[in-house]
C-alpha positions in Angstrom: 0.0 0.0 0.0 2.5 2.4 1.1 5.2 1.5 -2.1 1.9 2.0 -4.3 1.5 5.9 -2.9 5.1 6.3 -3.2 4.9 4.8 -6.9 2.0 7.6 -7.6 3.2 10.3 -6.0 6.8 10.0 -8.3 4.7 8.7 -11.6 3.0 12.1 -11.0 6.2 14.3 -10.9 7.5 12.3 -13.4 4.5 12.0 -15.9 2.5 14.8 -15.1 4.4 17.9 -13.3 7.4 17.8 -14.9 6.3 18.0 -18.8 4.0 21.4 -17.9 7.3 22.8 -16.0 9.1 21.6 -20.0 5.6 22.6 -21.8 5.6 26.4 -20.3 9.5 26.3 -20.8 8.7 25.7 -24.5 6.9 28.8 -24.8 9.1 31.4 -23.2 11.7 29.9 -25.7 9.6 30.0 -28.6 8.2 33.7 -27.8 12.0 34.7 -26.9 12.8 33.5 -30.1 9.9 34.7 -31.9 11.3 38.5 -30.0 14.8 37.6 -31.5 13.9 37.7 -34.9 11.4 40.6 -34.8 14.4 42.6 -33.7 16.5 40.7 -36.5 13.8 42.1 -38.6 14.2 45.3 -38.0 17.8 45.7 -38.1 18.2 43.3 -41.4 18.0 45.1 -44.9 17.9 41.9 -47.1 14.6 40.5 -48.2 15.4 37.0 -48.2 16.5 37.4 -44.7 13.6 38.9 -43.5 11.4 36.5 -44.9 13.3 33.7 -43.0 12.9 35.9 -39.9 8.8 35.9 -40.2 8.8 32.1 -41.5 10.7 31.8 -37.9 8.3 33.9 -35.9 5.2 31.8 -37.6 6.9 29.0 -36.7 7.7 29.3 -32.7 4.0 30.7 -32.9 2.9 27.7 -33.9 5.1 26.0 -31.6 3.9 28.1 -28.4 0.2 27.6 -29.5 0.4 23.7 -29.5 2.4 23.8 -25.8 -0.4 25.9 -24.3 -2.7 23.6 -26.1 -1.0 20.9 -24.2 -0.5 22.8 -21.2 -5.0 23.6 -21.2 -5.5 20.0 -21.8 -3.8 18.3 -19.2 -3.9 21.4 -16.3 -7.1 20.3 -14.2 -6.5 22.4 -10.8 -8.0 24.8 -10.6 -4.8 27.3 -9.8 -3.3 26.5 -12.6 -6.2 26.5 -14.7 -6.4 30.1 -13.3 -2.8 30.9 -14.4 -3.5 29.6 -17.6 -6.2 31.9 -18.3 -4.1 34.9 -17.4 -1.9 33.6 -19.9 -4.0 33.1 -22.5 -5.5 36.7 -22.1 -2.3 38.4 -22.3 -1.4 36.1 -25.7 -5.2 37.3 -27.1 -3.3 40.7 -26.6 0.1 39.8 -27.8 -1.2 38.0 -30.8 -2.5 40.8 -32.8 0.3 43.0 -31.8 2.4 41.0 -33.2 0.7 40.5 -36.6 0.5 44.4 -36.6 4.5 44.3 -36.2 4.9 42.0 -39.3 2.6 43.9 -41.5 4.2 46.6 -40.9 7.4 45.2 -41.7 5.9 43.6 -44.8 4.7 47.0 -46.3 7.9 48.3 -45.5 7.3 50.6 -42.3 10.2 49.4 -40.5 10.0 52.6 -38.1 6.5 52.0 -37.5 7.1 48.8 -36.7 9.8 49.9 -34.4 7.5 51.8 -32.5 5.0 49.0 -32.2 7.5 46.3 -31.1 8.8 48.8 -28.5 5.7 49.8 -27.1 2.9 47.5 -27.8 4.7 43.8 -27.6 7.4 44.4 -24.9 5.3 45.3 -22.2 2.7 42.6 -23.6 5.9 40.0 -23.8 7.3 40.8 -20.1 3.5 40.1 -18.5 3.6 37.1 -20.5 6.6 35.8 -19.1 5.6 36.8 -16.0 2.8 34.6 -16.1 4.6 31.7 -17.3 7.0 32.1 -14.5 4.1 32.0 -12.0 2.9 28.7 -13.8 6.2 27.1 -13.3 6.7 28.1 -10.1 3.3 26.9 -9.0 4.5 23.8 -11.0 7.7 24.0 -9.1 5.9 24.0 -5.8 3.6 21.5 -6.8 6.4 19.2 -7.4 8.2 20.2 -4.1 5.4 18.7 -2.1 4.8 15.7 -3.8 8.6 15.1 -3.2 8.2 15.6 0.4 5.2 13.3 0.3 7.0 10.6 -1.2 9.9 11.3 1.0 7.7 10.7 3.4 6.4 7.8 3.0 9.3 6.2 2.0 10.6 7.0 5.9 7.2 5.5 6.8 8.2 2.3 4.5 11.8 2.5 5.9 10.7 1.8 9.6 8.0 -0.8 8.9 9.9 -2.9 7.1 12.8 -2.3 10.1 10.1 -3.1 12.1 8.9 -5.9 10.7 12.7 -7.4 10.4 12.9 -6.7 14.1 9.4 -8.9 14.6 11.1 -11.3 12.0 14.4 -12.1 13.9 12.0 -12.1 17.5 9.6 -14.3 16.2 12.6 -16.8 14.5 14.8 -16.4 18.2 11.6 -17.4 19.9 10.9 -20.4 17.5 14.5 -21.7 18.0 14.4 -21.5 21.9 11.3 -23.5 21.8 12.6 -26.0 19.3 15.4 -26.4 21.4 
């Protein structure tokens, strides 16, 4: 019974807790990287090499959206289902910000688009990280307690099996003084 808890509580670090900690990791580097190239963007004068800097920024999108898909699916507390929802407001706002920034950069306003990377998705991109920080901390936390659990009750499993040698090795002296 007790090796059974211990065996949940580690499955559910392992299985379940640790991959949102990776999942929410995923996104800070895909919108970090999305950030990198919208400043490539706007420093780069060659088209070829802007268009690989947008085909990069589609593609971390894409790669943020299918981690906070994961991230919604599997997240059934309600605290984190909380968090999530901050998150996924602040991305409603950093979304279109960010296809502003593009178009901007596709119809050749690079000084506009300055402007609207500086003031419209920074302060969006630091509340969004803040956010994800708070998920993985209360990840984090999460995790810290069902290590002390298991901790826990591997102690309690320690003793009762000492315990149970110790009843062992009384029960066998007993049957080998009567025996004898």
């Amino acid at each position: 019974m007790r090796i059974a808890s211990l065996n949940k509580e580690v499955a559910a670090m392992v299985d379940q807790r640790y991959p949102k900690t990776v999942a929410a990791n995923t996104i800070k580097a895909d919108v970090s990287e999305a950030t990198r190239s919208m400043l490539n963007v706007l420093i780069m004068t060659e088209p070829d090499q802007v268009k690989k800097e947008l085909a990069n920024i589609v593609a971390r999108n894409a790669s943020a959206t299918a981690a906070l898909e994961e991230l919604t699916s599997t997240t059934n507390d309600q605290n984190g289902r909380e968090i999530l929802a901050e998150i996924a407001a602040i991305r409603a706002k950093f979304m279109p910000a960010q296809s502003a920034f593009i178009k901007l950069v596709n119809d050749d306003l690079k000084d506009d688009a300055m402007v609207k990377f500086m003031f419209s998705l920074r302060p969006q991109q630091a509340k969004y990280f803040d956010q994800l920080d708070q998920f993985i901390a209360y990840q984090n936390g999460i995790m810290a307690k069902a290590g002390a659990e298991a901790a826990a009750v591997s102690s309690r499993t320690q003793f009762l099996i000492l315990v149970l040698a110790a009843a062992a090795v009384g029960i066998s002296l007993g049957i080998a003084v009567l025996t004898t």
